[in-house]
ROLOFI-672624 format. One line per 2 residues: number of its first residue (from 1); their letters; for each residue x, y, z of N, C-alpha, C. Coordinates in steps of 0.1 Angstrom, whole numbers. Example, Ala and Ser with C-alpha at 12.3 -4.5 7.8 and 13.67 -1.06 7.14 Angstrom:
// residues 2
1) AS) 132,-57,78,123,-45,78,132,-33,78; 128,-22,71,137,-11,71,129,0,79 .
END
This chain:
// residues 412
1) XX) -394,470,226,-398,466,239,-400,451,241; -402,445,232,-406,428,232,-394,420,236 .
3) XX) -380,429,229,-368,421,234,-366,426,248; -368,440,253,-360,442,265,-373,427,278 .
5) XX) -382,434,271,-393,421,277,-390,406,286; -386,405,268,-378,391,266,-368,387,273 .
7) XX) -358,397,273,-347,398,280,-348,400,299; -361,406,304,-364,404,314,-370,393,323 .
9) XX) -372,383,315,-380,369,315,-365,358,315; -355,363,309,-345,354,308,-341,357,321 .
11) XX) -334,371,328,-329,369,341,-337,365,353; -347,365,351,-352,359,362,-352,343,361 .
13) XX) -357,339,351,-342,324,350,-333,317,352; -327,326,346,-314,325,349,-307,331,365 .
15) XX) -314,337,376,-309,344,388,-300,329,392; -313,320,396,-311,309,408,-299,301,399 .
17) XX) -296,300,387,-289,292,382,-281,297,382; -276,311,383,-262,319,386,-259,317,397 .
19) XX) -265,320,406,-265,319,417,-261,303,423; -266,298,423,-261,283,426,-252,277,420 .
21) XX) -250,281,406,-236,275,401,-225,285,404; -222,293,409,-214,304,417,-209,294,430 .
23) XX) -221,293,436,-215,280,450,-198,272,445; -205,266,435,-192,256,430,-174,266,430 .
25) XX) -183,274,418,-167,283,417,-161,290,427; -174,295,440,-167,301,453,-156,289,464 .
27) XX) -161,276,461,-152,269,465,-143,262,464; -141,265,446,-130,265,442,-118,274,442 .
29) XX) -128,287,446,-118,299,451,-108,298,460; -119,294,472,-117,292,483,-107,283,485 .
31) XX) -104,269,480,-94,261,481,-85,258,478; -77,275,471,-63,274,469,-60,281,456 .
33) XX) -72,285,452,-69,294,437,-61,286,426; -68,268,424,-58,263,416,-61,266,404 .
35) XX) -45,268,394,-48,272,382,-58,263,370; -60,272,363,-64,261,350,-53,255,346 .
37) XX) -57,241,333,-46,237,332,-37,241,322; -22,238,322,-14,247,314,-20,245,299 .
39) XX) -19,257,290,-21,256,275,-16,251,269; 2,244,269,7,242,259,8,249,246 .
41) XX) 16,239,235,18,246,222,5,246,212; -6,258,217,-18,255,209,-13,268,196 .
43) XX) -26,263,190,-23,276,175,-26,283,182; -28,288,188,-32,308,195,-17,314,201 .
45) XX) -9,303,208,-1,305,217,10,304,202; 14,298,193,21,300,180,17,316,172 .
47) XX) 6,317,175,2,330,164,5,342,176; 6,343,184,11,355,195,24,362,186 .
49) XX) 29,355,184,46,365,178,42,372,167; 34,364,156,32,370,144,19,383,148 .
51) XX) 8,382,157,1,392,158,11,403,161; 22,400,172,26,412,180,34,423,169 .
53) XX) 38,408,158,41,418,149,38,429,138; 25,424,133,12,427,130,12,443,135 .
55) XX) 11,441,146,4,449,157,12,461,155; 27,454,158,38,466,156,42,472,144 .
57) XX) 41,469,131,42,473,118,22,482,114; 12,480,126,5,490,121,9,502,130 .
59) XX) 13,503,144,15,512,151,30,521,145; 33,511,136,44,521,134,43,532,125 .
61) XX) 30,528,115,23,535,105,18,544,110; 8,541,121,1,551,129,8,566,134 .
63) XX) 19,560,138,27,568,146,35,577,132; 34,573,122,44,576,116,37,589,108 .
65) XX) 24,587,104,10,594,102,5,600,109; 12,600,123,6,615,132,15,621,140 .
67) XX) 32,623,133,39,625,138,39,639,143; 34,649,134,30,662,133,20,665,143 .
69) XX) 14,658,153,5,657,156,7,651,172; 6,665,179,8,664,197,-1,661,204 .
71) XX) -12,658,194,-25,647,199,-25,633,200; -32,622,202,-34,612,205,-44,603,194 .
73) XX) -43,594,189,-51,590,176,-59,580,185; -71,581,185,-83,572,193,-93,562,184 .
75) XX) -94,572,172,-102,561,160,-102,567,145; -106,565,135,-111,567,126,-124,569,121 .
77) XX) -125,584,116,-136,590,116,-134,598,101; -141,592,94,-147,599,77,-133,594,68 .
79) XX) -128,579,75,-116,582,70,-104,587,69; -105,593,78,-92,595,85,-91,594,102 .
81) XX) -80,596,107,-79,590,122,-82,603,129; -88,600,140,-93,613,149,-81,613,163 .
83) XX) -78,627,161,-66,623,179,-77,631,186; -68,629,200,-75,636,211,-70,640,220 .
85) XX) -73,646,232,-64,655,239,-59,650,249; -50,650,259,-48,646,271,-65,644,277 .
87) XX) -69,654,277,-80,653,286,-90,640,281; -93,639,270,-96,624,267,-97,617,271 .
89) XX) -109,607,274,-109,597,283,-102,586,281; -96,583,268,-89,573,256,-77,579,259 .
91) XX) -72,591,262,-56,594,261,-45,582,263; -50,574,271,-36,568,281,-35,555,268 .
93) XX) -47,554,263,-44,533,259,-31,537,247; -30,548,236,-19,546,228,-6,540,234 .
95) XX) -8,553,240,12,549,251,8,535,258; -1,531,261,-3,518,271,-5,504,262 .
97) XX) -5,508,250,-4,496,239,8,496,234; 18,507,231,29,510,229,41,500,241 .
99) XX) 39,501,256,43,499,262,42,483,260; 33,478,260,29,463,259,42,459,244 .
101) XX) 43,469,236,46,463,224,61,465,229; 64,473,237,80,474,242,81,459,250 .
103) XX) 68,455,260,69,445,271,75,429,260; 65,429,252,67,415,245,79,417,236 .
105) XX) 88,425,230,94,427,219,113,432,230; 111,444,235,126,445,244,130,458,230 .
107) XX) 120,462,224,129,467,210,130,486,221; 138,488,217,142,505,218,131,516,211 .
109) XX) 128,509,197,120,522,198,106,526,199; 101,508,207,90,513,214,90,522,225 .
111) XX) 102,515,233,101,524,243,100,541,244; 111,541,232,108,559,233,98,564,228 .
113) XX) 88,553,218,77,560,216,67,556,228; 68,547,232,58,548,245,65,560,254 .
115) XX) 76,561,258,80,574,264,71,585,261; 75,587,248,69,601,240,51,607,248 .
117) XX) 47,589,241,33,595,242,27,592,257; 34,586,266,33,588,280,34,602,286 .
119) XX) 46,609,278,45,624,285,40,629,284; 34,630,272,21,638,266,13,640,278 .
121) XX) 8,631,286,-3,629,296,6,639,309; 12,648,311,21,644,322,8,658,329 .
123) XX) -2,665,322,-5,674,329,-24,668,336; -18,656,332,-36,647,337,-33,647,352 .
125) XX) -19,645,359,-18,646,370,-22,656,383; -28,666,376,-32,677,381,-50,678,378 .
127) XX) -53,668,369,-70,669,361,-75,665,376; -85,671,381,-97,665,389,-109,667,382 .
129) XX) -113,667,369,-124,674,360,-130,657,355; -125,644,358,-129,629,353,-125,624,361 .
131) XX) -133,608,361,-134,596,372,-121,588,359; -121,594,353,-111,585,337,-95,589,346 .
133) XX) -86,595,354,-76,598,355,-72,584,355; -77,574,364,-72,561,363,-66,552,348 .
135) XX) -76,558,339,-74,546,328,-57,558,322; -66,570,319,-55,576,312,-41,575,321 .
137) XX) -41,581,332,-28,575,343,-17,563,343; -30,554,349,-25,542,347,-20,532,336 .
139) XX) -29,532,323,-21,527,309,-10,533,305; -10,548,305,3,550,301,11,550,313 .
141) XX) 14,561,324,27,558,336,23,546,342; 12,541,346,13,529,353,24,517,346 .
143) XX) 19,515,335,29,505,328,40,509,324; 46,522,323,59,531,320,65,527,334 .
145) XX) 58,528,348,72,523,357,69,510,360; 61,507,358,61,490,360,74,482,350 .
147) XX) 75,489,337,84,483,330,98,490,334; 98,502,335,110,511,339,111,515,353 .
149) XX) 105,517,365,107,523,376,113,536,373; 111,539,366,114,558,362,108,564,374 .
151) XX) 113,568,381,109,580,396,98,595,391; 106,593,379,95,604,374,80,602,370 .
153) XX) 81,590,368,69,579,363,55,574,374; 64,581,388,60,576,396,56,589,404 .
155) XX) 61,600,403,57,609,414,44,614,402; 44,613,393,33,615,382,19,606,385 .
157) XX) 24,596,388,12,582,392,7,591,408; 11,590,417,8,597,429,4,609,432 .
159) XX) 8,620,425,-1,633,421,-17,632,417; -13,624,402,-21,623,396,-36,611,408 .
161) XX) -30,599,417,-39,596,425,-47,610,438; -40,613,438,-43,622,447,-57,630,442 .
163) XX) -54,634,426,-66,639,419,-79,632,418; -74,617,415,-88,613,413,-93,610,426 .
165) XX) -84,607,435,-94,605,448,-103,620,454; -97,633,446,-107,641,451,-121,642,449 .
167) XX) -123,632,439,-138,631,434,-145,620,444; -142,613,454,-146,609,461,-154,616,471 .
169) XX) -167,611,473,-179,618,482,-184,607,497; -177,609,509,-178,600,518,-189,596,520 .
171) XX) -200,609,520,-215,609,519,-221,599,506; -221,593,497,-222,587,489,-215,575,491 .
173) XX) -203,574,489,-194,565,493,-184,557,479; -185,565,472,-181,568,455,-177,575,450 .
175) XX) -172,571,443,-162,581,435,-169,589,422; -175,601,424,-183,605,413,-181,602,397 .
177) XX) -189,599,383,-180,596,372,-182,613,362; -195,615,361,-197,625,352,-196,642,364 .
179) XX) -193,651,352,-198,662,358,-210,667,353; -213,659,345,-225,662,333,-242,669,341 .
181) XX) -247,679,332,-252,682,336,-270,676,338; -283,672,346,-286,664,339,-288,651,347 .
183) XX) -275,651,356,-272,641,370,-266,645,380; -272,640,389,-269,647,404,-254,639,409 .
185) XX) -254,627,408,-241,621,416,-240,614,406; -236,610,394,-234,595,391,-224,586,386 .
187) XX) -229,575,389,-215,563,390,-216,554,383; -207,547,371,-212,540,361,-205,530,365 .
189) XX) -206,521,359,-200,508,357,-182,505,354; -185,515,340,-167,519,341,-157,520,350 .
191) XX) -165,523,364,-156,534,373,-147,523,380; -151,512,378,-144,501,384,-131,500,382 .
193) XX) -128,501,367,-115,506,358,-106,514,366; -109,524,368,-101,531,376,-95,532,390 .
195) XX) -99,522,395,-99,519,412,-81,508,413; -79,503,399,-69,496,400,-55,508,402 .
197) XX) -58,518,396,-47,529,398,-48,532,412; -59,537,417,-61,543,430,-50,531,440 .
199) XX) -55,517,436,-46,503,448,-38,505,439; -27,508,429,-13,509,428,-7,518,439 .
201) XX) -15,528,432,-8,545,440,-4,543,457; -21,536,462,-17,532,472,-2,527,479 .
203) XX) -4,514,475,6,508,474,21,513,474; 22,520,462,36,523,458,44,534,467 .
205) XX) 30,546,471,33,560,481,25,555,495; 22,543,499,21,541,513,8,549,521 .
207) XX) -3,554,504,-12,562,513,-24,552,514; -31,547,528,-44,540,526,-49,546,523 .
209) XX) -52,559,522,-69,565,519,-76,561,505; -62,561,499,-64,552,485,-68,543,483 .
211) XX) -61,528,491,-73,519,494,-85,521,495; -85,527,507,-96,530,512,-115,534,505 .
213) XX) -108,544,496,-113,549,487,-116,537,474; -108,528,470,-114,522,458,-122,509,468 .
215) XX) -115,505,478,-128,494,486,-140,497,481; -144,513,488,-156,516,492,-166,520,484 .
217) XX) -158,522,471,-159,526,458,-171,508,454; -158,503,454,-163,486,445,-172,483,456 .
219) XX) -171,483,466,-188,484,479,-198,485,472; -198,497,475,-209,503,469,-215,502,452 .
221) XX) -207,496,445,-211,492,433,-215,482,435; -212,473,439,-215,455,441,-228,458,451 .
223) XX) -232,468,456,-243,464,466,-255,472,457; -254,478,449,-264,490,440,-264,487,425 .
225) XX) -253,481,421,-250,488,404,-258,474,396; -257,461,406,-261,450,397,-272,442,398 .
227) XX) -281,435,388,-295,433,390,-290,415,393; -301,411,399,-306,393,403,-296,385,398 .
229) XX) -296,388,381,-287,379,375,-274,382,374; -268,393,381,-256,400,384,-252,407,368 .
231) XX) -263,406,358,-257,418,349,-258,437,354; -252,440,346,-251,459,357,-256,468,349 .
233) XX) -263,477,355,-269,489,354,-254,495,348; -257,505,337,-247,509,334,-243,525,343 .
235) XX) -255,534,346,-255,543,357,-267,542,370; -259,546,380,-269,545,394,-264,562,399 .
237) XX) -276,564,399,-278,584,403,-281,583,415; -269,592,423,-274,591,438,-274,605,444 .
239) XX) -279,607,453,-280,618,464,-270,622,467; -259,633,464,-249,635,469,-251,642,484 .
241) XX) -259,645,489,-258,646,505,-262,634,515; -269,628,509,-269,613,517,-266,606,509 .
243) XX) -267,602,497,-259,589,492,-270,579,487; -287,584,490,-294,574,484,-301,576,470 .
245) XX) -303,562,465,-303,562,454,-317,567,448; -311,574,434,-324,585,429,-327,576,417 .
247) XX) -318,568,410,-324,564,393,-308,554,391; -314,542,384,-307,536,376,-309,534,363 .
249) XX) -302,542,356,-299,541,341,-292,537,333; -293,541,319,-287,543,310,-278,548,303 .
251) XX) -268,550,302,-258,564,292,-262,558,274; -250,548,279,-248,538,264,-251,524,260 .
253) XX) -260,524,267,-268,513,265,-283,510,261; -288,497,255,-301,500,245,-313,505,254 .
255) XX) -313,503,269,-323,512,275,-316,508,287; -328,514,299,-323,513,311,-322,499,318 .
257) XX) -330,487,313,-328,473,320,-318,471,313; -310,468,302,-309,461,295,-293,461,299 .
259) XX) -287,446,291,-269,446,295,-263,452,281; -257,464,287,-247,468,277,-235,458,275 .
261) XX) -231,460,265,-219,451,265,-207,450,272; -200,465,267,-189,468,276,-192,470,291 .
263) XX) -204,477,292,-201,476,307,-204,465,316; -210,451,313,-202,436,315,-192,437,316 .
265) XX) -183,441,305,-172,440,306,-158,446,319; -167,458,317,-159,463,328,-164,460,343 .
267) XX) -174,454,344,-174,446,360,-169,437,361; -173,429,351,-159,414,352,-149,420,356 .
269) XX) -138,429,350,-125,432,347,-124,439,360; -133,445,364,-134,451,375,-134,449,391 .
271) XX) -143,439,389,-141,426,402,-130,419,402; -126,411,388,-116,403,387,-101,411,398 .
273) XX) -98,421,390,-86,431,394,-90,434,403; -100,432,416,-99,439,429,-100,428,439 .
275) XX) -103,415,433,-100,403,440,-85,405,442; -79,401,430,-65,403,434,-57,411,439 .
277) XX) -63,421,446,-59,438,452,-57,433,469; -73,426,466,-75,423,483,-77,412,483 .
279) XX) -78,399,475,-83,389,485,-96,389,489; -106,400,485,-119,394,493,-125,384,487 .
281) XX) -132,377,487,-140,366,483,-151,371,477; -155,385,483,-170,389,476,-165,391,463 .
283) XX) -150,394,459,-150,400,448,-153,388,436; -143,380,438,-139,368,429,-154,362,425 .
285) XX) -159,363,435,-176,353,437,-186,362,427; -186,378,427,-190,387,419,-184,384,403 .
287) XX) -171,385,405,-168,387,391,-171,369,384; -170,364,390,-180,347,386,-187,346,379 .
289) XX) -200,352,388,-217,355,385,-217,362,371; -207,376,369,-210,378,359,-204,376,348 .
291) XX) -193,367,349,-185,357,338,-201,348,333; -203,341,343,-217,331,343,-228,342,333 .
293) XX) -235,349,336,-243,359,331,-236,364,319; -222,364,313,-223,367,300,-219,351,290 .
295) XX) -216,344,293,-206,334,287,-223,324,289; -234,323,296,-243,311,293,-259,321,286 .
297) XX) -250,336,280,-262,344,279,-264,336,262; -278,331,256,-284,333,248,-278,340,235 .
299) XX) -277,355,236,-276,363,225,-258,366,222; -251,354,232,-242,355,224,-234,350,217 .
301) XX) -228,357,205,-228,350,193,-216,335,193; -215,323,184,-209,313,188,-194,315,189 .
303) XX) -191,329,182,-176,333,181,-174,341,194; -179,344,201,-176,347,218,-179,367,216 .
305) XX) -181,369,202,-175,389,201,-194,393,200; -195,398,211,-207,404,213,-213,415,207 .
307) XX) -226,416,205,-233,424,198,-229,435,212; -232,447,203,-232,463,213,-237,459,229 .
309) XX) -247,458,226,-257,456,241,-266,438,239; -266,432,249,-269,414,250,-288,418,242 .
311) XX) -291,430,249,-303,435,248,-304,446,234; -299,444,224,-294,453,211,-308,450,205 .
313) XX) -317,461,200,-327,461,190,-319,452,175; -326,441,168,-320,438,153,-308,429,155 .
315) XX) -309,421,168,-301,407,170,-306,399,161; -297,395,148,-287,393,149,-276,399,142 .
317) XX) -281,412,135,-273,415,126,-274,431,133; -274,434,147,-270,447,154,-256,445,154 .
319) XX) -248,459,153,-231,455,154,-227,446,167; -214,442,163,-209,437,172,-201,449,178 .
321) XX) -195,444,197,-181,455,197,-173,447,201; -164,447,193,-148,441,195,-141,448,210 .
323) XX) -145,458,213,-138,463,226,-141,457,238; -155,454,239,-160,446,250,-153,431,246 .
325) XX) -154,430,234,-149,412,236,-132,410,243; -126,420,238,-109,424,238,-107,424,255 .
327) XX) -116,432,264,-117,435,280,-124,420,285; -131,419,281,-136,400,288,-122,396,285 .
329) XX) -120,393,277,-109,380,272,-97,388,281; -91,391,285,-82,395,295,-85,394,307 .
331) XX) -99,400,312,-104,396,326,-105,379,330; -111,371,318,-115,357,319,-106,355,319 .
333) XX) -87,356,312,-75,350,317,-73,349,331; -71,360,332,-69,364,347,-78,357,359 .
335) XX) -95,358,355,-99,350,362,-99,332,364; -98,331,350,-96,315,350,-86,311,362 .
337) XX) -75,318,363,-62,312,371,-68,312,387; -72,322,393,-83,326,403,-94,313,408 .
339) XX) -103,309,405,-109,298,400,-107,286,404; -100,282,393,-96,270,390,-106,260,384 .
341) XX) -104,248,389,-111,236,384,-119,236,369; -132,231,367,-138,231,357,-145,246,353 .
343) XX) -145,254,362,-151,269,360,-141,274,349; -128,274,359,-111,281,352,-116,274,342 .
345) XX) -117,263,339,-112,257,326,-120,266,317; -133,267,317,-143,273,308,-142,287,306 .
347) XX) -136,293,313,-134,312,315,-123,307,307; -108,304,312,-98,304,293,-102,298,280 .
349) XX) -109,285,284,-111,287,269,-122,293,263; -135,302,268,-141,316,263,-128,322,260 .
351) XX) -114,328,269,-113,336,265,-104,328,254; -100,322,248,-91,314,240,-102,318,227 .
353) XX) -113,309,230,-119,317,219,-126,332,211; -121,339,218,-127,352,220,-114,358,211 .
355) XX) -101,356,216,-86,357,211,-86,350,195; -91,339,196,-86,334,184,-96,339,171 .
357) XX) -113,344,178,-120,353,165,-108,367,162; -107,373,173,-103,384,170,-89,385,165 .
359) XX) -82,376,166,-68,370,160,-73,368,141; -89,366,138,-92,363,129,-90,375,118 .
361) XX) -93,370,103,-98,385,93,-109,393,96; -122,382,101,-126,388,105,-129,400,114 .
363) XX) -120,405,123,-117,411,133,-105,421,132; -92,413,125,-82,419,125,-79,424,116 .
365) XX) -74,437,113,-72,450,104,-64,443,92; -64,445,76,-55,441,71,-43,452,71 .
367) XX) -37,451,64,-21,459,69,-21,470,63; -18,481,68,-20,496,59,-34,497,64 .
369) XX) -44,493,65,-62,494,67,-63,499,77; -74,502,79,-82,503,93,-76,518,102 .
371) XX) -72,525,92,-66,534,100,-55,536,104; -49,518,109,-32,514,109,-40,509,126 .
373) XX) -48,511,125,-55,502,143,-52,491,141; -51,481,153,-52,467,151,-67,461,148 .
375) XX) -73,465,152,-88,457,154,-100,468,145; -105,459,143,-120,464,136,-134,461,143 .
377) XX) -142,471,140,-155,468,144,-158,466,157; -153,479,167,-162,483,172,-172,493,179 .
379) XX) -176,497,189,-187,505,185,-184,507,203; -185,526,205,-185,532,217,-196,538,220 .
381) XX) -206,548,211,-218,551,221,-229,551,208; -238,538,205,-247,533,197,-261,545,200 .
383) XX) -263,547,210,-274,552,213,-270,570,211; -258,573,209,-257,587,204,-252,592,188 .
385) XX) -251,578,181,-244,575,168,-229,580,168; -225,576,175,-207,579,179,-198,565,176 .
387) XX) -194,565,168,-181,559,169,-189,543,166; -195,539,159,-203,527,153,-195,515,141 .
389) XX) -191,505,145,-180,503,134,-169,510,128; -161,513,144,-148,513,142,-136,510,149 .
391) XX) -131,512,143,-112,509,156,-114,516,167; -112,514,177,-111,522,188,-92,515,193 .
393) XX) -88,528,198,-76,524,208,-83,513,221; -90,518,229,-87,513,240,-90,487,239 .
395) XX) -97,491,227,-96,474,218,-88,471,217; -77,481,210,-68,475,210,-54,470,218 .
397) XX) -58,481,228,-48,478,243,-59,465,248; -67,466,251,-71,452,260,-67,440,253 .
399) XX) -64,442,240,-62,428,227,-52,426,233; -39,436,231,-26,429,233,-23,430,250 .
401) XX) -30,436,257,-32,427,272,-32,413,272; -44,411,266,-50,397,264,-42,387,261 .
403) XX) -34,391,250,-25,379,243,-12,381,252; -6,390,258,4,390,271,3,381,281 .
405) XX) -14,380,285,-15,372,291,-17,358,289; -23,356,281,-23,341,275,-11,335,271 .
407) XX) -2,344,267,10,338,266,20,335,279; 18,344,287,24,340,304,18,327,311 .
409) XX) 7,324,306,4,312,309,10,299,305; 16,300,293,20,288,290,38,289,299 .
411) XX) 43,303,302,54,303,308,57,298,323; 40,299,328,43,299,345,37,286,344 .
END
């Protein structure tokens, strides 16, 4: 209790100072979205080829080690790798890391193994049972027609939006996340993730409601989900016949005030990607504050890869999660360009540094190891003892997101 305390003493601190240095970066928004400045030939932007290779000689192992196997490999567990089902909330990142490895490389037999394990998913199109259809959807067919315009790729994306928008409650004004029992409406942090599929689909089949629906979605999160210093409640329980709020909690995180890691992460990434959807200002100015709120937070560590939760009992030797660092460092690309001026500057090089730990041994799997994952160490639900120092897929898709995009910067 002394740290969440502690940690309660800091945001009130820190509010006005978020808050007022936000001013600066909203008018730098505002005046033209200039980029950061170009990277050049740095060592990060040289080591991109040899990771991707890296990356591709463990996936080849992986793949080659669960060939037998019409499941999906997510992590390693007792030593050996654990798959999972379509229904999985993790299904999509294999095929959506596969895809990346086709994007940077042009080789053939990514593609058909991203093919492969894209179809795998082809019956999520019909799931209305998760607020997750987005991630699983969109990583794998989202980036399957974005690289190919496969038609089939695409009436798959569109079905499948159709599903998750059924979880949408107008009375609420969100998109439900659990069906769990336990909670009456609730909406996590995560759910932001998923709203980027909903504005594809949109887009691609001409239906607003889809818009419509992820707007009102990120509304309503931005007006409820985040405290003073704009870090976020990881769940907000609402009234599903009116829509007001019953409880803001916890799932996976060290208690109910406190900042989980990842789900930082996924409001950054979350705001970030819906600035760019629409153009609103609230978004960019949001996703700022809580760039600001993790990048000047105290507890985190000088290599940029954050402990579980900012608020972790046993800082400084609580785990770290490499997944939350791998989703910042992609959002803070993206945001840096957004931005601009001296903010941009400071959002790439976090994420420059964030890339170059995790580019480290520290971080990065030796060859044959770790399962055949790229990344090590990190950790999905601490407070249920699940998955605590280890590989996860979906790390490893935000990693080689990350380095896609860091490397397009030095192109454009």
């Amino acid at each position: 209790m002394i740290q969440i305390q502690t940690s309660s003493i800091y945001r009130i601190s820190q509010a006005l100072k978020v808050a007022s240095g936000c001013l600066a970066i909203v008018v730098l928004a505002v005046s033209g979205l200039a980029r950061a400045e170009p990277i050049g030939s740095d060592a990060l932007t040289k080591s991109i080829p040899t990771t991707f290779e890296f990356a591709a000689s463990q996936y080849g192992r992986l793949l080659a080690g669960a060939k037998e196997d019409p499941k999906i490999p997510r992590t390693l567990e007792g030593g050996k790798v654990k798959t999972v089902a379509p229904k999985d909330w993790t299904s999509g990142f294999v095929a959506g890391s596969l895809w990346y490895l086709y994007e940077f490389s042009k080789d053939q037999r990514w593609l058909s193994a991203a093919t492969d394990y894209t179809l795998r998913l082809d019956s999520i199109k019909d799931y209305r049972g998760s607020h997750d259809v987005g991630f699983m959807l969109g990583c794998s067919y989202g980036n399957g027609y974005r690289l190919t315009k496969n038609p089939a790729f695409r009436e798959v994306i569109l079905k499948g939006a159709e599903s998750l928008a059924s979880r949408f409650n107008p009375q609420v004004g969100a998109i439900r996340s659990w069906d769990h029992k336990g909670w009456n409406y609730p909406v996590i942090i995560d759910n932001m993730m998923n709203l980027e599929f909903l504005m594809d689909a949109s887009s691609e089949g001409h239906v607003e409601r889809y818009r419509e629906i992820a707007i009102a979605h990120a509304e309503k999160t931005l007006r409820n989900q985040f405290r003073a210093d704009s870090s976020s409640f990881h769940v907000v329980d609402y009234n599903p016949t009116n829509g007001e709020i019953i409880a803001k909690k916890t799932h996976q995180g060290a208690a109910d005030d406190s900042a989980w890691a990842r789900g930082q992460s996924w409001a950054l990434y979350g705001y970030t990607m819906m600035y760019r959807k629409t153009k609103n200002q609230a978004y960019v100015t949001q996703a700022a504050r809580i760039a600001e709120f993790i990048l000047n937070h105290p507890r985190l560590p000088t290599d940029k890869i954050p402990y579980w939760d900012f608020d972790a009992p046993g800082i400084p030797t609580a785990p770290r999660d490499v997944s939350a660092a791998a989703v910042m460092s992609s959002a803070l690309i993206e945001l840096s360009g957004m931005v601009g001026g001296e903010a941009g500057k400071k959002y790439l090089n976090s994420a420059k540094q964030q890339l170059v730990s995790l580019s480290s041994p520290a971080y990065l799997a030796k060859p044959g190891e770790n399962g055949n994952f790229i990344l090590m160490h990190s950790v999905g639900n601490f407070p249920a003892n699940s998955e605590i120092d280890v590989p996860l897929n979906y790390a490893d898709y935000y990693f080689l997101e990350a380095l896609l995009r860091y490397q397009q910067l030095k192109k454009s």
